[in-house]
N, C-alpha and C positions, 0 to 999 in steps of 0.2 A: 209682410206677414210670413216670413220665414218661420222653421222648424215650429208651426204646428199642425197638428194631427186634428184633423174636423171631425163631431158625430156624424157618421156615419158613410164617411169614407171609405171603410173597409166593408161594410156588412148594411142593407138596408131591412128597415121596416117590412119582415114578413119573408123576406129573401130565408131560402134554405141553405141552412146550416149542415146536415149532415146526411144521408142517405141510408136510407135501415140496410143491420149489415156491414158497415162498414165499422173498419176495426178502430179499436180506442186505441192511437198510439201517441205520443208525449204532444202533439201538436192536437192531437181532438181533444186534448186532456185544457190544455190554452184556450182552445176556442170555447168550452163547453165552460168554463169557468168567466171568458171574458164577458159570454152571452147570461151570466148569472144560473147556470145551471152547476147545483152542487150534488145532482144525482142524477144518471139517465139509465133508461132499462135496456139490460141487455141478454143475450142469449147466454143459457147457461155454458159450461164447460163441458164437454162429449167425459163422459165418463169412461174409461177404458180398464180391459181383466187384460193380465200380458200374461201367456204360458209359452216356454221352450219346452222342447220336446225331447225322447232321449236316452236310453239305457245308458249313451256314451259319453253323456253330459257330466264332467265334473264341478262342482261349485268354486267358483274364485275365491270365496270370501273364509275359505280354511289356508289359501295361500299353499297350498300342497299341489308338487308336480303330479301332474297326473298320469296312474298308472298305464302300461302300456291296453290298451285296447280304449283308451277314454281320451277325449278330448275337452279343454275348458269351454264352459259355456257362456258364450258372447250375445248369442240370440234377444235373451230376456232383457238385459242392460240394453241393448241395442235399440230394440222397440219400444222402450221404456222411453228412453231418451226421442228418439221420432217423436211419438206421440204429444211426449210435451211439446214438443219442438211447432206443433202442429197449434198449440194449446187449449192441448185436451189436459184432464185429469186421471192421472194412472191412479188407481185404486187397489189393484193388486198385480204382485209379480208372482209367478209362484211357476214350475221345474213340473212334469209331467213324464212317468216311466211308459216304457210302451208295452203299455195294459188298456185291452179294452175297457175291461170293468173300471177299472183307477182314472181315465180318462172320463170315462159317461159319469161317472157319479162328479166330477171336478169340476165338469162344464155344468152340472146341475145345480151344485153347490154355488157357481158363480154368477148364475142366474140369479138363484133365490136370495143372495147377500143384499145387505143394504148397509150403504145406498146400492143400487144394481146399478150395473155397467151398463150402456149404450153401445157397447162393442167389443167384442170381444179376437184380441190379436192371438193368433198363435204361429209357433214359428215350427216346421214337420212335421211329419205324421196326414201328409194328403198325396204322398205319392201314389203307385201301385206297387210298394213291398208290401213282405209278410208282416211288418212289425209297425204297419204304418196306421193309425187307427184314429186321428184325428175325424178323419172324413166321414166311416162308417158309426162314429160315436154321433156327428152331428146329426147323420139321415137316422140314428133311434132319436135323439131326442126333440129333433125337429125338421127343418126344411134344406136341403143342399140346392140353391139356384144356380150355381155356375160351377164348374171344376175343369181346369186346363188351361192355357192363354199361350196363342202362339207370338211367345217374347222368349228371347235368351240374354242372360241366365232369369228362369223362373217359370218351366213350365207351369208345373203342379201348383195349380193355385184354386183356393176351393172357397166360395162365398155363398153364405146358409142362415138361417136364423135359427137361434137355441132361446123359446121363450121371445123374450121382446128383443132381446139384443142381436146386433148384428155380426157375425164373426165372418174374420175375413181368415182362411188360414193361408199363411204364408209358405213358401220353398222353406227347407231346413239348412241348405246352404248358405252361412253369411251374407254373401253377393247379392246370390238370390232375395233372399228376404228384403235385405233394402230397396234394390230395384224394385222388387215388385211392390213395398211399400208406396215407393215415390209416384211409381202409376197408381195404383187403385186405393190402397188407405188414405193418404195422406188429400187429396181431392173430396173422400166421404168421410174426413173427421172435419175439415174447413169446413164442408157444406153443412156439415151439425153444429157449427160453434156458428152460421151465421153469411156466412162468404156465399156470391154468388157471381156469376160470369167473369168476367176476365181473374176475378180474384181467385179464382180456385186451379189456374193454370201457372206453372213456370213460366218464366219468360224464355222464349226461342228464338237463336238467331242463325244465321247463316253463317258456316265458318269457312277457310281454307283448310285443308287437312294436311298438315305437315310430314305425317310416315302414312306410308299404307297400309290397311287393314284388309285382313282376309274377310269372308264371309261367305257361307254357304246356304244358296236361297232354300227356303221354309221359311223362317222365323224371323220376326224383325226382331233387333238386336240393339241392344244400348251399350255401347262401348264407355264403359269409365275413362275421360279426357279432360284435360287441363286446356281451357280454352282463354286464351288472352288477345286484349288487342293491340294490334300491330299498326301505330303511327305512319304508317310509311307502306305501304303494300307494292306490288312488282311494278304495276302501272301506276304509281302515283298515291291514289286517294288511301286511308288508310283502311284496314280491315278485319277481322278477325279469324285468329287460327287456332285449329283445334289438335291438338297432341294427344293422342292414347297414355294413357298416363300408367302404362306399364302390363304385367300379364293379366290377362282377362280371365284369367279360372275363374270357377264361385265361390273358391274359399281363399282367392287372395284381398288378403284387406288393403294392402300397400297402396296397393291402385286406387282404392275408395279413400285412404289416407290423403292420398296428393291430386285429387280430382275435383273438382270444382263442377263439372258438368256430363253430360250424357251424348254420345254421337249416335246420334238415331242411321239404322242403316235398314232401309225398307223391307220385306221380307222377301222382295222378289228377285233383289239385286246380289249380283256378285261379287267380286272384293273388289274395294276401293281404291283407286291410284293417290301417292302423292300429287297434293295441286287440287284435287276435285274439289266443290263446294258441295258441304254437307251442311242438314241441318241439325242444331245442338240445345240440347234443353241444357239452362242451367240454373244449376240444382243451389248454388248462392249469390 
């Protein structure tokens, strides 16, 4: 009785099929259909408002060098893309000058739209400059619960509610902003689409560290690093190594181009040797 397949070999009478929560990907798409199920309920999509911030922000989409005092704005595509990436649903994008009045009435407007947002990203404007007003527009129109996070790149980081929605505002630094997406956003838009325990964490693993890294204790630090494994490691067994994947400014993208993962370096510790074992979230 070769090559065949018995009922109920794979799956018995009454045996759980799927765990609430858990994500619909090509292979639950299989099971849910082999089980005769041609619909099942799921959690909606997080609805997301995405604003960059900005006097200095130029628009890409006129394709014009931008003049001296402006820089192009990457911010708003940036979390755009996150967010789906997350998959939530971006609902708007939209450029914010730094005005406090043009801010408060923007964030009010983005409440009141429908469908309304479940969250709302924004990327500057939560520092302590003169022009920064993200922060002071949230505490008029509603509640600021957290502002600061000792991580680098990303202190200034400000999370409040405007109306029902949640706004996380982000660093205006490029760097910053992802980084700190990949800690605090990107954990509270899974946990609204559905995800819970382990699903709503990176996988981390233990690297060797190839170059050294400085670091100066206060802040724990996420070094953008190219993490691969290495078949063969010094003693034998194989292992894993972690590479800084280039200059760690906030506004270098290079490094976020060719990085793969995060070197966590604790906030108490001092700079890292070649050789040490660190541990590394990785971010694919």
């Amino acid at each position: 009785e070769q090559h065949v397949r018995r009922a109920g070999e794979d799956l018995r009478a009454g045996a759980r099929v799927l765990l609430a929560g858990a994500r619909i990907r090509p292979a639950e798409i299989a099971m849910l259909a082999t089980i005769g199920r041609a619909s099942v309920a799921v959690v909606r999509r997080p609805r997301v408002a995405v604003f960059s911030t900005g006097d200095e922000l130029a628009d890409i989409v006129q394709g014009e060098l931008p003049p001296p005092g402006k820089i192009r704005d990457s911010n708003r595509y940036t979390l755009a893309a996150l967010a789906r990436d997350c998959g939530a649903e971006v609902v708007s994008i939209d450029r914010l000058p730094d005005d406090l009045e043009v801010t408060t009435t923007a964030l009010r407007a983005a409440v009141a739209s429908e469908p309304p947002p479940d969250v709302i990203l924004t990327a500057g404007g939560v520092s302590v400059g003169d022009r920064d007003f993200v922060k002071p527009a949230v505490e008029r129109l509603g509640r600021l619960m957290l502002w600061r996070v000792a991580v680098k790149p990303g202190k200034p980081l400000a999370v409040g509610r405007v109306g029902r929605a949640l706004l996380i505002g982000l660093p205006g630094n490029p760097i910053s902003a992802m980084v700190t997406f990949e800690l605090f956003a990107r954990p509270a838009l899974l946990k609204m689409a559905g995800a819970s325990g382990a699903d709503l964490r990176r996988w981390s693993v233990e690297a060797r560290l190839t170059d050294p890294v400085t670091h100066m204790p206060g802040r724990t630090e996420l070094v953008r690093a190219r993490t691969v494994w290495n078949e063969r490691g010094p003693e034998g067994p194989g292992v894993f190594e972690a590479t800084p994947a280039g200059a760690q400014g906030s506004g270098m993208l290079q490094s976020a181009v060719r990085a793969n993962s995060l070197l966590v370096i604790p906030d108490a510790q001092g700079d890292v040797a070649a050789g040490e074992i660190v541990r590394v979230i990785l971010t694919e």
